[in-house]
PDB file as gemmi writes it, atoms N, CA and C in Angstrom:
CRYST1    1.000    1.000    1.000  90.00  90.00  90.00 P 1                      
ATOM      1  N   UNK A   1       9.044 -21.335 -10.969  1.00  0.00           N  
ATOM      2  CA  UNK A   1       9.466 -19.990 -11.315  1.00  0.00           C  
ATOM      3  C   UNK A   1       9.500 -19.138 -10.045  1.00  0.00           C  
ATOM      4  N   UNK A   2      10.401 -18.066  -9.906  1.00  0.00           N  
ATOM      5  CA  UNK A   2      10.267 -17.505  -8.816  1.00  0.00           C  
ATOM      6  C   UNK A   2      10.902 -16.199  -9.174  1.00  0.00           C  
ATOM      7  N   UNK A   3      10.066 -15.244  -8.252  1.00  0.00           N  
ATOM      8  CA  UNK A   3       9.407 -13.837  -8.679  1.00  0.00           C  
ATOM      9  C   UNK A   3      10.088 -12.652  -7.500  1.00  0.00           C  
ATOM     10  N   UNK A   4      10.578 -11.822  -8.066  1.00  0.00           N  
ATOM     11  CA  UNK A   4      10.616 -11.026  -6.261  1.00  0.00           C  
ATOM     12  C   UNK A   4       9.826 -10.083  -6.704  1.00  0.00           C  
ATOM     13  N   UNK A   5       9.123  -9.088  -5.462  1.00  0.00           N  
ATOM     14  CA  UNK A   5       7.866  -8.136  -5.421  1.00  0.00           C  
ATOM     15  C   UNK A   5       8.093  -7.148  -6.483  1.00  0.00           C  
ATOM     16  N   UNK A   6       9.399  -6.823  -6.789  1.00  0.00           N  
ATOM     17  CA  UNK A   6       9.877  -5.522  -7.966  1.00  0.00           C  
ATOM     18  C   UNK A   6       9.674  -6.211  -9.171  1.00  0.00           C  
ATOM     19  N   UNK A   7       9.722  -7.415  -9.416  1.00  0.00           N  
ATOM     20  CA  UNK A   7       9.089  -7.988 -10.526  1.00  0.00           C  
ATOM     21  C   UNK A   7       7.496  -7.975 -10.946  1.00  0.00           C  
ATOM     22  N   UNK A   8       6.735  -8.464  -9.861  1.00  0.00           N  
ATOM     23  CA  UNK A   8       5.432  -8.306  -9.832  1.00  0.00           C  
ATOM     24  C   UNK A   8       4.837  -6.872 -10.126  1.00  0.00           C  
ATOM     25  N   UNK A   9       5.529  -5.929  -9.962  1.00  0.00           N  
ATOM     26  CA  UNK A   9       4.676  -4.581  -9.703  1.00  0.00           C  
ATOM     27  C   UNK A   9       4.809  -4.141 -11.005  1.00  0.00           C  
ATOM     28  N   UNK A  10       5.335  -4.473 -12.158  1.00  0.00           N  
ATOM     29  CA  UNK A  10       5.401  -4.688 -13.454  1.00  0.00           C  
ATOM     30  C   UNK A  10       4.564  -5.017 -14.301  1.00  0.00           C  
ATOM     31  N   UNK A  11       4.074  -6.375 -14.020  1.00  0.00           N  
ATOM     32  CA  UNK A  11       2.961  -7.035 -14.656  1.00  0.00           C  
ATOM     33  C   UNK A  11       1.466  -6.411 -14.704  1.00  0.00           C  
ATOM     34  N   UNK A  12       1.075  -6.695 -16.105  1.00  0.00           N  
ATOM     35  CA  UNK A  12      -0.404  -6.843 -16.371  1.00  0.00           C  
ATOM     36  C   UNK A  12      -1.131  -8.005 -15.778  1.00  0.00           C  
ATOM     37  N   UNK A  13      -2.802  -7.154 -14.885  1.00  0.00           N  
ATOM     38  CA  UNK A  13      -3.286  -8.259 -14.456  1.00  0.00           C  
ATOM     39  C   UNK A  13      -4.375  -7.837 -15.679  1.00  0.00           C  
ATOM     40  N   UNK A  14      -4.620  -9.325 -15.663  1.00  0.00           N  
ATOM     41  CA  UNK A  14      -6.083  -9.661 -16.609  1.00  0.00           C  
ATOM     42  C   UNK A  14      -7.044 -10.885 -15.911  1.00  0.00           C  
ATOM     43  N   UNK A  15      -8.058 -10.042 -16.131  1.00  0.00           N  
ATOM     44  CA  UNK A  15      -9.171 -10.915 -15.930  1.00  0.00           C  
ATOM     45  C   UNK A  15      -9.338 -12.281 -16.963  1.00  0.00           C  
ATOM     46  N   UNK A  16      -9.060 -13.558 -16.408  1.00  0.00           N  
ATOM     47  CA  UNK A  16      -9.286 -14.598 -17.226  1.00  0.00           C  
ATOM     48  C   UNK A  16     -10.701 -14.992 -17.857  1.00  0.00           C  
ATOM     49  N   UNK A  17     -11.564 -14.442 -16.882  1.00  0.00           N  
ATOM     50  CA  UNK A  17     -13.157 -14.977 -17.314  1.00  0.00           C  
ATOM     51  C   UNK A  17     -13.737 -13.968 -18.420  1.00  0.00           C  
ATOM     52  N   UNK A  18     -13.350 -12.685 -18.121  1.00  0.00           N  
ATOM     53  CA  UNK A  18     -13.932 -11.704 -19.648  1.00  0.00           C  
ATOM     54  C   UNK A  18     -12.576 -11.096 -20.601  1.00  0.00           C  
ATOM     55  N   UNK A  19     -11.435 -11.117 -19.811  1.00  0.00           N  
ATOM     56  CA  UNK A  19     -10.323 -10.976 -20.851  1.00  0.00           C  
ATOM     57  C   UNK A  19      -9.866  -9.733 -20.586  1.00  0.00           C  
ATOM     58  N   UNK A  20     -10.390  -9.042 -19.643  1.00  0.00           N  
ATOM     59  CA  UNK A  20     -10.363  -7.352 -19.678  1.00  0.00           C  
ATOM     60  C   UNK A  20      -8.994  -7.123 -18.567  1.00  0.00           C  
ATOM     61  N   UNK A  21      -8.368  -6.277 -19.230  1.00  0.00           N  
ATOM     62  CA  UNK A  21      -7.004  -5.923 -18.758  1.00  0.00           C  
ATOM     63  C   UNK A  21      -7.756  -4.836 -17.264  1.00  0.00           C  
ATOM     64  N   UNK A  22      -7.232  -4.952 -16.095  1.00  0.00           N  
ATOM     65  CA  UNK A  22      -7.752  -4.719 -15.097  1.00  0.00           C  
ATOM     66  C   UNK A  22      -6.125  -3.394 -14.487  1.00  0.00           C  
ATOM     67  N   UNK A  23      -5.160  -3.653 -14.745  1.00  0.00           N  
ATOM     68  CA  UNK A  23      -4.260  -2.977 -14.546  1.00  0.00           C  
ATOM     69  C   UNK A  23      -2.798  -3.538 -14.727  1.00  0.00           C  
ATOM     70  N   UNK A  24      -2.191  -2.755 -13.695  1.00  0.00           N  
ATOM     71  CA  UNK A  24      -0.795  -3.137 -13.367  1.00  0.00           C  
ATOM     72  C   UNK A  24      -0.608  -3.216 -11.498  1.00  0.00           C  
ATOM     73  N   UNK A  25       0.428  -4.251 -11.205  1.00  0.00           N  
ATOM     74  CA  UNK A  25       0.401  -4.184 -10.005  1.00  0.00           C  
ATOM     75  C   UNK A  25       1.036  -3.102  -9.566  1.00  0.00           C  
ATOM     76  N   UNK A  26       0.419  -2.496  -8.029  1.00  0.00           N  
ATOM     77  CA  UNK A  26       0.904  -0.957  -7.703  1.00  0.00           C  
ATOM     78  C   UNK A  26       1.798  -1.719  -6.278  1.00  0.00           C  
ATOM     79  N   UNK A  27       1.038  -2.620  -5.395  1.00  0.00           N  
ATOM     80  CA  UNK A  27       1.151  -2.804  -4.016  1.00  0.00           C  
ATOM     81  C   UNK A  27       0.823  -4.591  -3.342  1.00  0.00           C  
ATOM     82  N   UNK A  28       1.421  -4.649  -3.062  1.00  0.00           N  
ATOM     83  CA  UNK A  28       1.009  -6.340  -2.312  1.00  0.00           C  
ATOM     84  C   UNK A  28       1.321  -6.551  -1.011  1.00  0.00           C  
ATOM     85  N   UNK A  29      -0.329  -7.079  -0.358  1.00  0.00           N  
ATOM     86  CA  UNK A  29      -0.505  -7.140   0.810  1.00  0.00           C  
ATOM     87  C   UNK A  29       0.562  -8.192   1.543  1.00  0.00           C  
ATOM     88  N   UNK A  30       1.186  -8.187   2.335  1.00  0.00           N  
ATOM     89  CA  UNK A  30       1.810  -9.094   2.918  1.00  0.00           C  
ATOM     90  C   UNK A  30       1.503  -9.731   4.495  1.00  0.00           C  
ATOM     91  N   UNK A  31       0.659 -10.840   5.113  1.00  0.00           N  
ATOM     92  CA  UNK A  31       0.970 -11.459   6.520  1.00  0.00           C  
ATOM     93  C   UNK A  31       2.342 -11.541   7.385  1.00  0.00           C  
ATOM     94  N   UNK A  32       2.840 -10.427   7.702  1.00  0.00           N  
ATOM     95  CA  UNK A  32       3.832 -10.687   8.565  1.00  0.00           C  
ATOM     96  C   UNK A  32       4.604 -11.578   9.209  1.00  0.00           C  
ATOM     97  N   UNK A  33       3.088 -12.391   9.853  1.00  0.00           N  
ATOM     98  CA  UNK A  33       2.932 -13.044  10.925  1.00  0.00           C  
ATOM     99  C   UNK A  33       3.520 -14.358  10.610  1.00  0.00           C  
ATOM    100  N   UNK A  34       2.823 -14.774   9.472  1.00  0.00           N  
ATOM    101  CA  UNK A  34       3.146 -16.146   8.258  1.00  0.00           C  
ATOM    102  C   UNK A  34       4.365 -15.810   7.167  1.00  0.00           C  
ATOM    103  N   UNK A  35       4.757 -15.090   7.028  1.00  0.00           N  
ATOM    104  CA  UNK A  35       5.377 -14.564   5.842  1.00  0.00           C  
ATOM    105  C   UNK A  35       4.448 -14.792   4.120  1.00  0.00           C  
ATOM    106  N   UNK A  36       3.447 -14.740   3.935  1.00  0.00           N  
ATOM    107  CA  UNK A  36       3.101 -14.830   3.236  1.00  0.00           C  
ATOM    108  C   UNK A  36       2.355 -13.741   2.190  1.00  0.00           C  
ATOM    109  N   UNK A  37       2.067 -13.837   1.557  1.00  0.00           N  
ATOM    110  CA  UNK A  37       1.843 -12.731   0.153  1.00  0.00           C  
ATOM    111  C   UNK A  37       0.210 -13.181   0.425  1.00  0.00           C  
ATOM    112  N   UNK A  38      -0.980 -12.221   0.904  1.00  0.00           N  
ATOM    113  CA  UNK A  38      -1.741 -12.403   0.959  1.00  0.00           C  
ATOM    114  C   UNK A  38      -2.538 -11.479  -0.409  1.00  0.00           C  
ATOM    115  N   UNK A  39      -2.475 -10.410  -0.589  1.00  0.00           N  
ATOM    116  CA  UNK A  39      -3.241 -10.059  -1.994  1.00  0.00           C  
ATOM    117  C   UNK A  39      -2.543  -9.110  -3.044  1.00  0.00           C  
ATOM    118  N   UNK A  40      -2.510  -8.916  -3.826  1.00  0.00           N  
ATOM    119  CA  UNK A  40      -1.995  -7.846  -4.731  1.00  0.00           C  
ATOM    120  C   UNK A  40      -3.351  -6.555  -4.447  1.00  0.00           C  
ATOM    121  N   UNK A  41      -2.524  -5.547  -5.164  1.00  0.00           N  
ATOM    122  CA  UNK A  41      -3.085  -3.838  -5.365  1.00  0.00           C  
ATOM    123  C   UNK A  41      -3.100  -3.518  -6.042  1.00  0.00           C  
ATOM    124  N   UNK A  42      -4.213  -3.028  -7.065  1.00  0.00           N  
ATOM    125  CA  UNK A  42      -4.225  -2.392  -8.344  1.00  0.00           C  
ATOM    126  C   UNK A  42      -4.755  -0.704  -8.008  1.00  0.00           C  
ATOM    127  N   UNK A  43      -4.194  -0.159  -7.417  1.00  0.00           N  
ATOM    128  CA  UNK A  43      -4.949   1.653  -7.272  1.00  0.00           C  
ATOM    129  C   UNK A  43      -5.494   1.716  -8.485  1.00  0.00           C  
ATOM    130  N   UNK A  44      -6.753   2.685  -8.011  1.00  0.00           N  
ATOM    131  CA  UNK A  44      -7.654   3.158  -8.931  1.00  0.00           C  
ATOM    132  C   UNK A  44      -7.434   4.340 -10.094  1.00  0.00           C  
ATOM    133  N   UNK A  45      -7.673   4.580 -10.983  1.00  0.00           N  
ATOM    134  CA  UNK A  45      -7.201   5.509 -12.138  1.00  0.00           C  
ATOM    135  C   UNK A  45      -7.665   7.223 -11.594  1.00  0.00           C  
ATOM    136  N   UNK A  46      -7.133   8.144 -11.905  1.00  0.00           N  
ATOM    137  CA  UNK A  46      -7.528   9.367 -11.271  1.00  0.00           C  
ATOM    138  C   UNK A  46      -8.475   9.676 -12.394  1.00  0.00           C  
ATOM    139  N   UNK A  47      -9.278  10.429 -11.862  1.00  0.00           N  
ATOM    140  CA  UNK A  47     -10.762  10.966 -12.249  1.00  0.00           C  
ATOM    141  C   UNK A  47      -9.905  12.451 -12.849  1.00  0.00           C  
ATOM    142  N   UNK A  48     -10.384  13.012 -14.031  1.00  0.00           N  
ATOM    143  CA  UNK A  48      -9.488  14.033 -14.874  1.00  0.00           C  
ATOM    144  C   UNK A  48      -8.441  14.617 -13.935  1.00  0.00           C  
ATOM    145  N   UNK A  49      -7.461  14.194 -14.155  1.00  0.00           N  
ATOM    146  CA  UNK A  49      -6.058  14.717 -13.700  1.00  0.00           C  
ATOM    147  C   UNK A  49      -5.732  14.857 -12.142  1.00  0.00           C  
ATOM    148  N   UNK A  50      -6.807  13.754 -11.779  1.00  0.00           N  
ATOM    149  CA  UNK A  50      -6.721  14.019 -10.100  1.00  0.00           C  
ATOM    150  C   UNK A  50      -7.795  14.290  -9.089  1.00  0.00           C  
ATOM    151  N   UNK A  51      -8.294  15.613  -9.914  1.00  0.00           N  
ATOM    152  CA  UNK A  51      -8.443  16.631  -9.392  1.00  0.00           C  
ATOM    153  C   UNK A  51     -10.650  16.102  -8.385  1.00  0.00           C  
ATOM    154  N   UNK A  52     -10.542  15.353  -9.464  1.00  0.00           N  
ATOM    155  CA  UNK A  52     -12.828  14.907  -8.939  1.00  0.00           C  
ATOM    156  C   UNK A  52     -11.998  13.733  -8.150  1.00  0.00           C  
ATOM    157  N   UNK A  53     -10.617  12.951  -7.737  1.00  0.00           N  
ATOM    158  CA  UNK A  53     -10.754  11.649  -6.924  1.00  0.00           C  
ATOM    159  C   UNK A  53     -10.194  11.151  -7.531  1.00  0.00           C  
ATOM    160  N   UNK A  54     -10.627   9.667  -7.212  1.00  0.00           N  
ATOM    161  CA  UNK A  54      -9.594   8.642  -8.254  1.00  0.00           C  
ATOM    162  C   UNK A  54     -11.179   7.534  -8.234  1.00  0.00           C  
ATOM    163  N   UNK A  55     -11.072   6.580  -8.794  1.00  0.00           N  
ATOM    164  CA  UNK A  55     -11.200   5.210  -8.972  1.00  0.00           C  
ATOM    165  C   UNK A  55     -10.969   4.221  -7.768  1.00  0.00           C  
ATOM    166  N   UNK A  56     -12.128   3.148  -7.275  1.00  0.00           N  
ATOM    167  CA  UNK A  56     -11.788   2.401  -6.018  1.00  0.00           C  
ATOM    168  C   UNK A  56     -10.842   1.429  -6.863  1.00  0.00           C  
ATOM    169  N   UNK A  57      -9.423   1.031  -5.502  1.00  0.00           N  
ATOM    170  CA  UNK A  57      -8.671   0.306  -5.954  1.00  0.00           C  
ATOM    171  C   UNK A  57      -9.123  -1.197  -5.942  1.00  0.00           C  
ATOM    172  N   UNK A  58      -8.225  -1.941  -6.921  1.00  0.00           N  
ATOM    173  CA  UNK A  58      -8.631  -3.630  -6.796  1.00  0.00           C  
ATOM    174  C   UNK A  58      -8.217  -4.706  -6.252  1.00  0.00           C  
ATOM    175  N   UNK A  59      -8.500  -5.334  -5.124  1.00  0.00           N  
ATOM    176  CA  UNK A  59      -7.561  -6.368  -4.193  1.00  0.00           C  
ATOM    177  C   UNK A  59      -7.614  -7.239  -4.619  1.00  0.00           C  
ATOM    178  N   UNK A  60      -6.787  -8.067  -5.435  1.00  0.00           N  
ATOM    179  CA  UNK A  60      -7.074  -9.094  -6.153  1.00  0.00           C  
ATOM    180  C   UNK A  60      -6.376 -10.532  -4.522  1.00  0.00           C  
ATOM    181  N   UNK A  61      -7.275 -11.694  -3.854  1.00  0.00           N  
ATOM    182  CA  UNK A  61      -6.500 -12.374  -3.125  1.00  0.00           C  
ATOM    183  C   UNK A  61      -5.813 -13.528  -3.690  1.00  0.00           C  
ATOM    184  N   UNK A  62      -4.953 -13.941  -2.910  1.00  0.00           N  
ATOM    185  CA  UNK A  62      -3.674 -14.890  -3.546  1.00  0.00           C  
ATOM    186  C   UNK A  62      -4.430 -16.044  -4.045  1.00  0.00           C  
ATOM    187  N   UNK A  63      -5.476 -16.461  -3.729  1.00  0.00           N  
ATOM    188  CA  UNK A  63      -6.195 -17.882  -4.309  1.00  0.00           C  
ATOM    189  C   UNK A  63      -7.012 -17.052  -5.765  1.00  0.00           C  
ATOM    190  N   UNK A  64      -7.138 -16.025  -5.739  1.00  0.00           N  
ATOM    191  CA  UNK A  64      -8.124 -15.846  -7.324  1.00  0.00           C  
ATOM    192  C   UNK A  64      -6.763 -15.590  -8.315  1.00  0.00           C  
ATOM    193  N   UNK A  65      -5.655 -15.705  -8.011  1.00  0.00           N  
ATOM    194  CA  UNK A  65      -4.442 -15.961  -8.998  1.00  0.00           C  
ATOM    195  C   UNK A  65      -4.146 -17.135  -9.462  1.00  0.00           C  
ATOM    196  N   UNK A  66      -4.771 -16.945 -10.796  1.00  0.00           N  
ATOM    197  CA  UNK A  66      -4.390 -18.360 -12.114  1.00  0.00           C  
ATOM    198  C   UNK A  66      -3.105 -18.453 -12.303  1.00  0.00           C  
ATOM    199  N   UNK A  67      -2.406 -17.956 -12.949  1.00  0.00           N  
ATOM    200  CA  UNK A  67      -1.313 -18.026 -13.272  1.00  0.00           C  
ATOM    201  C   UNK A  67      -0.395 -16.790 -13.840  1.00  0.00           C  
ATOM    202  N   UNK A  68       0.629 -16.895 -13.337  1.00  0.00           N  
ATOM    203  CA  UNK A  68       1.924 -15.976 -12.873  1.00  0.00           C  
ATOM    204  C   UNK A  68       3.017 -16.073 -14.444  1.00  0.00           C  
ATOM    205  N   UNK A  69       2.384 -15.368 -15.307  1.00  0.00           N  
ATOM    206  CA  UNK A  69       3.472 -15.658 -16.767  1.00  0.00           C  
ATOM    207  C   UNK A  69       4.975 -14.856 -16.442  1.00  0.00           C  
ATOM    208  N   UNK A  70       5.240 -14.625 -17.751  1.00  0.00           N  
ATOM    209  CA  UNK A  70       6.518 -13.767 -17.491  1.00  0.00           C  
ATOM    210  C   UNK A  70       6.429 -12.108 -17.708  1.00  0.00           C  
ATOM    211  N   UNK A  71       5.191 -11.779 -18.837  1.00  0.00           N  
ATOM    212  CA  UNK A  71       4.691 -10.517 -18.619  1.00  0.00           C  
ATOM    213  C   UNK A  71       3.304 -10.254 -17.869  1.00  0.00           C  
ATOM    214  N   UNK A  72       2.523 -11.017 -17.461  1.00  0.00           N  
ATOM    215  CA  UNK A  72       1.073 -11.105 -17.109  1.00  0.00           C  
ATOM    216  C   UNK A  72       0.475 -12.108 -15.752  1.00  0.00           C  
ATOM    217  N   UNK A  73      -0.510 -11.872 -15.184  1.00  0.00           N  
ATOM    218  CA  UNK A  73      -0.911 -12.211 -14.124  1.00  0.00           C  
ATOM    219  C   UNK A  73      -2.395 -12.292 -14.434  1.00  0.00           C  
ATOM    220  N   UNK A  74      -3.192 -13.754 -14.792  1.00  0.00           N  
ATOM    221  CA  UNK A  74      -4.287 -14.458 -14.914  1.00  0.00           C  
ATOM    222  C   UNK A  74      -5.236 -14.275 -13.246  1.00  0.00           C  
ATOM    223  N   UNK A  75      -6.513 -13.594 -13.676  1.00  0.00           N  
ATOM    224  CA  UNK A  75      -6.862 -13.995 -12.254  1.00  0.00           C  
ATOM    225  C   UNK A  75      -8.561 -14.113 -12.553  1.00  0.00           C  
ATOM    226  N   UNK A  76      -8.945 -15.371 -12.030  1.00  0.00           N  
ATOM    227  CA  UNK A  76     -10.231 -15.483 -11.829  1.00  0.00           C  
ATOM    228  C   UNK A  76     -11.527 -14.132 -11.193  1.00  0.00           C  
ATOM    229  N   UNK A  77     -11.089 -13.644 -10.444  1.00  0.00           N  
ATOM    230  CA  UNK A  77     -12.209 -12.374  -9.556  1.00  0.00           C  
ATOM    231  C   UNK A  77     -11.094 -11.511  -9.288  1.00  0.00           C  
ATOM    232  N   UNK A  78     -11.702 -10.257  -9.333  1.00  0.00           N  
ATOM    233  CA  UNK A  78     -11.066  -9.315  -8.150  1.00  0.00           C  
ATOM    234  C   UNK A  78     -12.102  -8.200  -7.674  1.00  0.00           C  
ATOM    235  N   UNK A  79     -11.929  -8.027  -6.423  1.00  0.00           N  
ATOM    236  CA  UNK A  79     -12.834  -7.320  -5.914  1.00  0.00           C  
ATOM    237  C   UNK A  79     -12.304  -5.668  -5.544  1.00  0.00           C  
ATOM    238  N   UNK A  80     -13.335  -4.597  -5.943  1.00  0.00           N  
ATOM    239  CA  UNK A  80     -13.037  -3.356  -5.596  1.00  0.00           C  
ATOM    240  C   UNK A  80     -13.356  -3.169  -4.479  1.00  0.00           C  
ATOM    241  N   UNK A  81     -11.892  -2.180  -3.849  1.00  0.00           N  
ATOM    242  CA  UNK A  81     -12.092  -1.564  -2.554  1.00  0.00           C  
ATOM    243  C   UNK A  81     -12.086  -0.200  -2.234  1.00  0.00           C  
ATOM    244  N   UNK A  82     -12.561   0.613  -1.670  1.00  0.00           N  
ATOM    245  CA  UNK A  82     -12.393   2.098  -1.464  1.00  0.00           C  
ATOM    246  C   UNK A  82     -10.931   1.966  -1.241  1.00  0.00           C  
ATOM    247  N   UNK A  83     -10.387   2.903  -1.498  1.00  0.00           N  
ATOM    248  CA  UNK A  83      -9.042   3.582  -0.851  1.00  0.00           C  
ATOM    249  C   UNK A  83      -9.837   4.462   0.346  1.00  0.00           C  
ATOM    250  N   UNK A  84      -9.387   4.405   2.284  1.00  0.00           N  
ATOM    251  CA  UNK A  84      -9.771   5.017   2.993  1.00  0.00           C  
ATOM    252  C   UNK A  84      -9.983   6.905   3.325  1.00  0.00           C  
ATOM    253  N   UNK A  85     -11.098   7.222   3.436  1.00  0.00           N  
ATOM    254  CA  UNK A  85     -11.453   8.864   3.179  1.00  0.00           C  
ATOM    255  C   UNK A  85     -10.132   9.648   3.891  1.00  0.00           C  
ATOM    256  N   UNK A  86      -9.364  10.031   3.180  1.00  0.00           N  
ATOM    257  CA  UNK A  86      -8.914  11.304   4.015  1.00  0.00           C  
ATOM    258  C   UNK A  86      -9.148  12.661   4.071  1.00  0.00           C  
ATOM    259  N   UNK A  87      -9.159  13.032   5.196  1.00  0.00           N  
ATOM    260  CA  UNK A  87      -9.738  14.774   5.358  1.00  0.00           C  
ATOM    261  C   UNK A  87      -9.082  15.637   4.093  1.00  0.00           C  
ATOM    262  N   UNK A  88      -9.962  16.426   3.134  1.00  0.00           N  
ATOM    263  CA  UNK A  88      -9.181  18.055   2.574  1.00  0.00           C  
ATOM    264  C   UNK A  88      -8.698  18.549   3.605  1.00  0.00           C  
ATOM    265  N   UNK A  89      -7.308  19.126   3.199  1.00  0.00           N  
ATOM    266  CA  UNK A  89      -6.642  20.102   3.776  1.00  0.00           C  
ATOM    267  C   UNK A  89      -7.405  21.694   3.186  1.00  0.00           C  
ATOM    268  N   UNK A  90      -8.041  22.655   3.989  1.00  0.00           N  
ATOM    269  CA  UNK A  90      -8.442  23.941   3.365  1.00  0.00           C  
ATOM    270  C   UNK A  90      -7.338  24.858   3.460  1.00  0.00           C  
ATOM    271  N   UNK A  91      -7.408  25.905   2.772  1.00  0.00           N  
ATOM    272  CA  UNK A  91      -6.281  26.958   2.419  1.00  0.00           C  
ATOM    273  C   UNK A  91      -6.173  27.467   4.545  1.00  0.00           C  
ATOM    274  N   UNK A  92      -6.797  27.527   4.999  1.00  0.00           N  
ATOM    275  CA  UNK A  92      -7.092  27.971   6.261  1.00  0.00           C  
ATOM    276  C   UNK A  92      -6.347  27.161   7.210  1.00  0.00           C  
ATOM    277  N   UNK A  93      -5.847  25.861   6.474  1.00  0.00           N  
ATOM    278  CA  UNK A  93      -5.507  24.994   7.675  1.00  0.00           C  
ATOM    279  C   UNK A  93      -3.680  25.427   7.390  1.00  0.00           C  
ATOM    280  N   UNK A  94      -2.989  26.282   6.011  1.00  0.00           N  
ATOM    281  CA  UNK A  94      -2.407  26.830   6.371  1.00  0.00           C  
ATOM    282  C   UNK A  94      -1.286  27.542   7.521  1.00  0.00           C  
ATOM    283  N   UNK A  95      -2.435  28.252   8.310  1.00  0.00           N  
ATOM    284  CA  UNK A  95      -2.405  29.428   8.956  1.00  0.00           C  
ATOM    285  C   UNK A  95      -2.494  29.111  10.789  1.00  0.00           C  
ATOM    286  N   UNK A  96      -4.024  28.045  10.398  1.00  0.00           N  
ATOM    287  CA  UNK A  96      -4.195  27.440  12.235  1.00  0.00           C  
ATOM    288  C   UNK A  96      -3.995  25.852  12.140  1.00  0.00           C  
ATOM    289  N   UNK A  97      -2.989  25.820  13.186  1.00  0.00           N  
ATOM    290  CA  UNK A  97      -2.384  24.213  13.655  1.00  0.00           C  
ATOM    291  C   UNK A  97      -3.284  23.778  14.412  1.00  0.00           C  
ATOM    292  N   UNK A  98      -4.118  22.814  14.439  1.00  0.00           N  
ATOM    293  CA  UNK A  98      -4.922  21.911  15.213  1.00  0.00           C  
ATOM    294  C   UNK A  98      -4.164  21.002  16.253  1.00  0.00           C  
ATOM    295  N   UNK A  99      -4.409  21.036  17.027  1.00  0.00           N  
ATOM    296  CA  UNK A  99      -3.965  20.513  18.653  1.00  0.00           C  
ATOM    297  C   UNK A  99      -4.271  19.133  19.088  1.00  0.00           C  
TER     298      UNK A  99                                                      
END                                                                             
């Protein structure tokens, strides 16, 4: 079977070992170097409407993928990752441009 990335970002992943629907794919890591598909991205759910954060996202890697259906994506583990801190912008930063 063969898949292109706009297909994948479609699918439900589920956890095979407890059954628990874990998401939808958002993002997939790719090796350049190799051409290869090294992990999928599940971003984390926003915390009420955004506004407290979100949820750490889930890197699921290409070996904890069971199997690739036609609506769904089987996967043994996936591990949570922070999404990296970025600075608040304050109402102040507005006004003065930092150098």
């Amino acid at each position: 079977m063969t898949c292109r990335v706009a297909q994948l970002r479609h699918k439900e992943v589920i956890n095979s070992v407890t059954g628990c629907r874990i998401g939808t794919v958002d993002d997939v890591e790719v090796d350049t170097a190799s051409a290869r598909i090294l992990s999928i991205v599940i971003y984390g759910r926003g915390k009420i409407f955004g506004i407290w954060g979100k949820c750490e996202d889930y890197v699921i890697s290409w070996e904890n993928i069971v199997l690739i259906g036609e609506d769904t994506i089987l996967v043994k583990e996936c591990i949570r990752k922070s999404a990296p801190k970025r600075r608040k912008s304050s109402f102040f930063d507005l006004f003065f441009k930092k150098f």
